[in-house]
ZAMARGU-4260 file (C-alpha; in steps of 0.2 Angstrom, whole numbers, plus 5000, padded with zeros to 4 digits):
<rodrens>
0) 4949/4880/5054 | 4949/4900/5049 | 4940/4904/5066 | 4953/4893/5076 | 4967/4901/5067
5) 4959/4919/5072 | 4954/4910/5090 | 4973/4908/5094 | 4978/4927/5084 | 4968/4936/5096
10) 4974/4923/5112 | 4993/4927/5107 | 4989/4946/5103 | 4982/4947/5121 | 4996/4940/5130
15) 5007/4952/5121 | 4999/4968/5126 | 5004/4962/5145 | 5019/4955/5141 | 5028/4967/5128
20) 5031/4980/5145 | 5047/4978/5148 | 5055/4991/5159 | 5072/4993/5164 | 5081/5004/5177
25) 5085/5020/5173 | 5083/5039/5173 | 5079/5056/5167 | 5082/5075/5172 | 5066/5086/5173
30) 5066/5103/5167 | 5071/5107/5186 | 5088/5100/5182 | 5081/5086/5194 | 5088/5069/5193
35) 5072/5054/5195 | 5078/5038/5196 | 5065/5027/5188 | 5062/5012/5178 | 5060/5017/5159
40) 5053/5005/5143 | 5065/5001/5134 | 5057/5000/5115 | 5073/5001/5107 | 5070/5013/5096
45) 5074/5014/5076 | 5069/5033/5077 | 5074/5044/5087 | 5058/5046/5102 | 5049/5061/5106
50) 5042/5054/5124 | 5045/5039/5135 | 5034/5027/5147 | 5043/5026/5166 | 5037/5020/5181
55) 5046/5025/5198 | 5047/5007/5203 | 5039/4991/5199 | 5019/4990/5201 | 5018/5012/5202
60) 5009/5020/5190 | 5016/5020/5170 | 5018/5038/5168 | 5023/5048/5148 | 5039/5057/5149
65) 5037/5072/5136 | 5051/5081/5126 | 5047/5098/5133 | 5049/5094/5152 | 5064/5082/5150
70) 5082/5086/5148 | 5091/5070/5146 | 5085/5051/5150 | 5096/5036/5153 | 5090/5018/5151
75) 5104/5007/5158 | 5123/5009/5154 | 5118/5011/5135 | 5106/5020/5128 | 5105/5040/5133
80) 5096/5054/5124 | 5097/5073/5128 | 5086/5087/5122 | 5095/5099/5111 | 5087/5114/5104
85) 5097/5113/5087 | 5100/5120/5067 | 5096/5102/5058 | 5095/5099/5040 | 5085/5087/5034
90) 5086/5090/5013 | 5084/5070/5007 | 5094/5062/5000 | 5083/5053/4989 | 5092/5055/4970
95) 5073/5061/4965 | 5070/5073/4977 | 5088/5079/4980 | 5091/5098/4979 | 5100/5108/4968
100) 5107/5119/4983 | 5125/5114/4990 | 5122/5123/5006 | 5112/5116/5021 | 5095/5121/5023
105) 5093/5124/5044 | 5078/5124/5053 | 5079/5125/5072 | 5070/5111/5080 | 5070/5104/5098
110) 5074/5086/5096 | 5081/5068/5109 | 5097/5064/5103 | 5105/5048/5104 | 5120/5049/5113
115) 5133/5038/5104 | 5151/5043/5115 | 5155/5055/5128 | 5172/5060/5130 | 5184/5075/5126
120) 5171/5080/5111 | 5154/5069/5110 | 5143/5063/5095 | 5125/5063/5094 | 5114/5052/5081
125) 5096/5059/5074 | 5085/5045/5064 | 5070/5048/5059 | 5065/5037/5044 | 5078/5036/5030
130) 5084/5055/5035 | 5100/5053/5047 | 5110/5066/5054 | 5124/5067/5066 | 5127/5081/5078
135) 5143/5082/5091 | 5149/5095/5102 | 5167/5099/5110 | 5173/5106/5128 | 5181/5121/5119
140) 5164/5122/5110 | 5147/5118/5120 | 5134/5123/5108 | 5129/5106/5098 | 5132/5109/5079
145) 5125/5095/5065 | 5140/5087/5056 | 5136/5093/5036 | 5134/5081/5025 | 5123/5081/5010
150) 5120/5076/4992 | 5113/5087/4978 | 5116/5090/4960 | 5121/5102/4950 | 5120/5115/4935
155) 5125/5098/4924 | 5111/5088/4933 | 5125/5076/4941 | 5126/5071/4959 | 5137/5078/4971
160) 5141/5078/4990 | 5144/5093/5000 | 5156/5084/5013 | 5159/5099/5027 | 5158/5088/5042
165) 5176/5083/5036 | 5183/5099/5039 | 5172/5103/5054 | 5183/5088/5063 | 5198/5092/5055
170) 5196/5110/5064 | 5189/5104/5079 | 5195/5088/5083 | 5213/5092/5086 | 5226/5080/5088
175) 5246/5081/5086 | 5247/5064/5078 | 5231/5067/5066 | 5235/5072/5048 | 5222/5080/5035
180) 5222/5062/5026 | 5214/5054/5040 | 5200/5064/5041 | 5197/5064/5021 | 5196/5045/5023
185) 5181/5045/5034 | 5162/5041/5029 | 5147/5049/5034 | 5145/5033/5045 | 5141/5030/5062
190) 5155/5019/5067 | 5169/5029/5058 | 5162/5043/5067 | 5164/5036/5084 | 5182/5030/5078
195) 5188/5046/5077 | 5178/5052/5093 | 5188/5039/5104 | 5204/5044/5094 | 5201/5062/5099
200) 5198/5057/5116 | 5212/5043/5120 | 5223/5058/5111 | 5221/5070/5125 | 5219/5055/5141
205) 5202/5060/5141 | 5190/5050/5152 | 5175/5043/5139 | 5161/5033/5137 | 5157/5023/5122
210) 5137/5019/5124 | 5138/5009/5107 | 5148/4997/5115 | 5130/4985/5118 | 5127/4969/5122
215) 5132/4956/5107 | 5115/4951/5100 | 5111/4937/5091 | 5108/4944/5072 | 5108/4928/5062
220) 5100/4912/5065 | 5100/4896/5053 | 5086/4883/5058 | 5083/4867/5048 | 5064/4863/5049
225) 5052/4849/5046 | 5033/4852/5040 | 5019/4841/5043 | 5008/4846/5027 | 4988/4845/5027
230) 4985/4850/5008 | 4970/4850/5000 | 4966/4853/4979 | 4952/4856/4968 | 4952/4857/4948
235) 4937/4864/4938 | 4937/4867/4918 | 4923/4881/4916 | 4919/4873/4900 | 4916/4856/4905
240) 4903/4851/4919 | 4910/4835/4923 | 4927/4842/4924 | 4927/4846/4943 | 4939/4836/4953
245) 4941/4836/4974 | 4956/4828/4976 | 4952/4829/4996 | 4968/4832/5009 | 4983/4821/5010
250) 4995/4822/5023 | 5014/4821/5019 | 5030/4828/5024 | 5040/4844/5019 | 5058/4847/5022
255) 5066/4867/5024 | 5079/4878/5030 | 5076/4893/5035 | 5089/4909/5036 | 5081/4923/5046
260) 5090/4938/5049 | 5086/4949/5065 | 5082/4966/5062 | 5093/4978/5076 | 5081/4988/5081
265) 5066/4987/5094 | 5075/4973/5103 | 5076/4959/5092 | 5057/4959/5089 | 5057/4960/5068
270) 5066/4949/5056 | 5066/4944/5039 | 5066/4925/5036 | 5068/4915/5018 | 5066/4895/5020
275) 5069/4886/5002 | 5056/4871/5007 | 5052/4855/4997 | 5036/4850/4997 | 5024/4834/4989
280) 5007/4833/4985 | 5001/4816/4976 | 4982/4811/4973 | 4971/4798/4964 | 4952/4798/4962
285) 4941/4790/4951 | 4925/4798/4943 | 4909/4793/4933 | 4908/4807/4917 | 4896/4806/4902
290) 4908/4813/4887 | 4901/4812/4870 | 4887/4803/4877 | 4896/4789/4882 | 4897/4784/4900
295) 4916/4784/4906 | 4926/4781/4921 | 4940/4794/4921 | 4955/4792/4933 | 4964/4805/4937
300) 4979/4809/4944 | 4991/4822/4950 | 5010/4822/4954 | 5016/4839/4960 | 5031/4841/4968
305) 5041/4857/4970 | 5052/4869/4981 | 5043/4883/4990 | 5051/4899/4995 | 5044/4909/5009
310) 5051/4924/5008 | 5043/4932/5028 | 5043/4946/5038 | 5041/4941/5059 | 5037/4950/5076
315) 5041/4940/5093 | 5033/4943/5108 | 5044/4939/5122 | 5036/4929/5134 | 5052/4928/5148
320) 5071/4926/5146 | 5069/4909/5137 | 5051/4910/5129 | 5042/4918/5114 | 5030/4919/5104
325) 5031/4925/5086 | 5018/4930/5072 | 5023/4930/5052 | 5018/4935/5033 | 5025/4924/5019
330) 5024/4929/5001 | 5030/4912/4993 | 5036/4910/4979 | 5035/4890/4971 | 5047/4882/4958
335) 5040/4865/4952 | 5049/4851/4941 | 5040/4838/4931 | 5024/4840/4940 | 5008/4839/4930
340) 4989/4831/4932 | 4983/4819/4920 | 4966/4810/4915 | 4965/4793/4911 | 4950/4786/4903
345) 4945/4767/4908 | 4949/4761/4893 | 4967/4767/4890 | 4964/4781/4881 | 4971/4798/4887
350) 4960/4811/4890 | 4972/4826/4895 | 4989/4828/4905 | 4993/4847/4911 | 5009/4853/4918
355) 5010/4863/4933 | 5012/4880/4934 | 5009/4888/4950 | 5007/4908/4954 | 5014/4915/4972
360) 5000/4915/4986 | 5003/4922/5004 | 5005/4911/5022 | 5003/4915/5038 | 5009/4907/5052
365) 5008/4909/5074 | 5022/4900/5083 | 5033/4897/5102 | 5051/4899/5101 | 5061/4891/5118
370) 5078/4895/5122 | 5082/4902/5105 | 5083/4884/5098 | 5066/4873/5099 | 5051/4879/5087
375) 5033/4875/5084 | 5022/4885/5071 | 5008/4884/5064 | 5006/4888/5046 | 4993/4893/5033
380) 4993/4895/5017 | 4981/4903/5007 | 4974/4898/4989 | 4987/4894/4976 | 4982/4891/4956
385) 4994/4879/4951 | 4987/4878/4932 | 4988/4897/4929 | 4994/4892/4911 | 4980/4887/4904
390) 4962/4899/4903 | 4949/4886/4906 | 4956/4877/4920 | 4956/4885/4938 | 4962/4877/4954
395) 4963/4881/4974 | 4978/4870/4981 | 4978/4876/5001 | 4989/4870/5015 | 4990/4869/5033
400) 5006/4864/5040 | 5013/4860/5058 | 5031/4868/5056 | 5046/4861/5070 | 5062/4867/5069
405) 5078/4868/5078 | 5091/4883/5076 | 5111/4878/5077 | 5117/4896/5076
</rodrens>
C-alpha cells in the first residue's frame, strides 16, 4: 500500500510541474525605458520577488526577467512592482532581537516594490519574511523615501515605537480638510495606509489607481466530510509471549468537518485545515494461551471510540478553472471516552481490562477538488499507540481512509 501511496505522489507531483505555469498577460520596461508586452507567471508572491518568468506569447520560450535590467513589471490590472534604489531599514521587530536605537538604521539597497496606489502621492509595500516596510513617494517629492516606523527599547529596558511615518504624512500629505488627529490615529498597516493615500488623492481630484482593489477570493471554506475507515491494531506485552494480539482490519465509518482557512498568498495554493472527526474501531478475537501452565482460551476485545483532530497544512495544484489536486500533512491529535481493551478468560474470569490512551501521530493524505465543492482524498495515517499509559504494553493502530466531502461555503 506504501508503494501505491508513493505510486500516486510522484503521478500528482508530475502533473503539477506542467500544470503549476500559469501565465498571465502583462509587461515590463527594460532598462531601455522599453515597454515589452509579454505574458508574466503570476506566483502571487508573499515576498517581495527579485526576478520573474515571461514569455512573449503562448508556446515561446520561458525567459528570467532579473532586477538589474528591469525597471517596472505589470501582471494584469493588479499587481505591479518598480525597482527603486532606496535607504530601507530593516532593524526586526522581534522583542528579542529589537534594538536599543530609536533612529533607523538605512542601508541602500535596490529592491521591486509592490505598488499598492498611484495617484496624487503613491505607496509602495516591501515583504520580505516577517520584515515589512512601506515606502511612498509625492509629485512635489519624486525620490521614494521609507515610511519610519520601528520598535526598540530603552535605557529602562521597556518597549517603545518610534512612529515618524505619522508626521512624514502629516508634512507631506496635505490636505485642507485633514487635521493632525487623523494622522495620529493611523496604524503602521497596509490598508490604513492606502486610506489616507485615496483621501490625499480624492482631496486634490486627483486621478488614481488602487491596485489593491483585487478579485474577492474565497478565504474560508466549511466542508462536512464522510470517512471510509480501513483500521488495523496490534497489542504486545513485552513480558508476556502469549500476549500478542492482531486484531486484523475492520472497516467502518467516520463522520468530520473540516474548517480550512486559505492562505492569501501564492494564489490560493496553501491553507490550513482543522476537521474534529469521530471515529470507531471495534474487534473480537479468540486466542489459545498457556498461563500458569494451564491451557486457556482468552477472548479479547476492544471498544475504542474517539474524536480525531487533524490539525493540516495543504498545497493545490490547479489542474483548470474547475479542477485540482491537493496534497496535506496532519498532526492529529485524538480525544477518546470510555474506550478500553479487555481479556476475557473462557471460564468467566477477567484477566485484564486497559483504558485507552492514545499519543498524536501524523497523516498524509492526496486528493481532487471539483468546482470548489466535490472532494475525494485519500488518507493515511501513520502508527498510533493507543496504550501509552501503561510500560509493558505497545501497540500500532494504522488507518487508511477514503475521505468525501462536500464544501457549502
Amino acid at each position: 500500500m506504501k508503494k501505491q501511496l508513493l505510486l500516486l505522489a510522484s503521478t500528482l507531483l508530475s502533473i503539477n510541474c506542467y500544470s503549476q505555469i500559469i501565465f498571465e498577460n502583462g509587461y515590463y520596461i527594460n532598462k531601455l525605458d522599453q515597454k515589452i508586452v509579454c505574458q508574466i507567471k503570476n506566483n502571487d508572491w508573499r515576498n517581495n520577488p527579485t526576478k520573474f518568468e515571461y514569455r512573449l506569447s503562448e508556446g515561446d520560450e520561458i525567459k528570467m526577467g532579473i532586477i538589474d535590467s528591469i525597471q517596472e513589471f505589470s501582471i494584469g490590472n493588479n499587481s505591479k512592482y518598480i525597482r527603486r534604489t532606496i535607504d530601507i531599514d530593516r532593524s526586526s521587530d522581534n522583542v528579542i532581537y529589537l534594538s536599543n536605537e530609536k533612529k533607523p538604521i538605512f542601508n541602500e539597497e535596490t529592491l521591486f516594490l509592490k505598488v499598492l496606489f498611484e495617484g496624487k502621492s503613491n505607496l509602495y509595500e516591501y515583504v520580505d519574511g516577517n520584515l515589512r516596510r512601506y515606502f511612498y513617494s509625492t509629485e512635489e517629492h519624486s525620490n521614494t523615501q521609507q515610511l519610519v516606523y520601528k520598535q526598540f527599547k530603552n535605557k529602562e529596558n521597556k518597549i517603545e515605537e518610534n512612529n515618524r511615518y505619522k508626521q512624514q504624512l502629516w508634512n507631506d500629505l496635505k490636505c485642507p480638510s485633514f487635521e493632525m488627529r487623523r494622522f495620529e490615529n493611523i496604524d503602521y498597516k497596509k490598508n490604513d495606509l492606502v486610506k489616507i493615500f485615496k483621501a490625499h488623492s480624492l482631496c486634490h481630484n486627483s486621478e488614481m489607481i488602487d491596485l489593491e482593489q483585487k478579485e474577492k477570493r474565497d478565504l474560508f471554506n466549511l466542508t462536512p466530510k464522510v470517512h471510509l475507515n480501513n483500521s488495523s491494531l496490534t497489542l504486545k506485552n513485552s513480558v508476556a509471549d502469549y500476549e500478542y494480539t492482531d486484531f486484523g482490519h475492520k472497516t467502518n465509518f467516520g463522520f468530520g468537518v473540516e474548517a480550512e482557512f486559505i492562505l492569501p498568498f501564492n494564489k490560493n495554493k496553501w491553507s490550513i485545515s482543522i476537521e474534529p472527526t469521530y471515529q470507531y474501531y471495534s474487534a473480537k478475537k479468540s486466542t489459545e494461551a498457556t498461563v500458569s501452565r494451564r491451557d486457556v482460551t482468552l477472548i479479547k476485545e476492544i471498544d475504542y471510540s474517539s474524536v480525531e483532530i487533524p490539525i493540516s497544512l495543504r498545497y493545490y495544484l490547479f489542474l483548470n478553472e474547475n479542477s485540482k489536486l491537493f496534497i496535506n500533512a496532519s498532526i492529529i491529535e485524538d480525544i477518546t471516552s470510555s474506550s478500553s481493551v479487555s481479556s476475557i478468560r473462557n471460564d468467566g474470569s477477567n484477566e485484564y481490562k486497559l483504558d485507552i490512551d492514545t499519543q498524536r501521530n501524523w497523516a498524509f493524505g492526496l486528493g481532487y477538488k471539483y468546482n470548489d465543492k466535490y472532494s475525494l482524498e485519500i488518507r493515511y495515517q501513520t502508527r498510533r499507540e493507543v496504550l501509552k499509559e501503561y510500560v509493558f504494553w505497545s501497540s500500532d493502530y494504522r488507518t487508511l481512509a477514503v475521505v468525501i466531502g462536500y464544501t457549502l461555503f
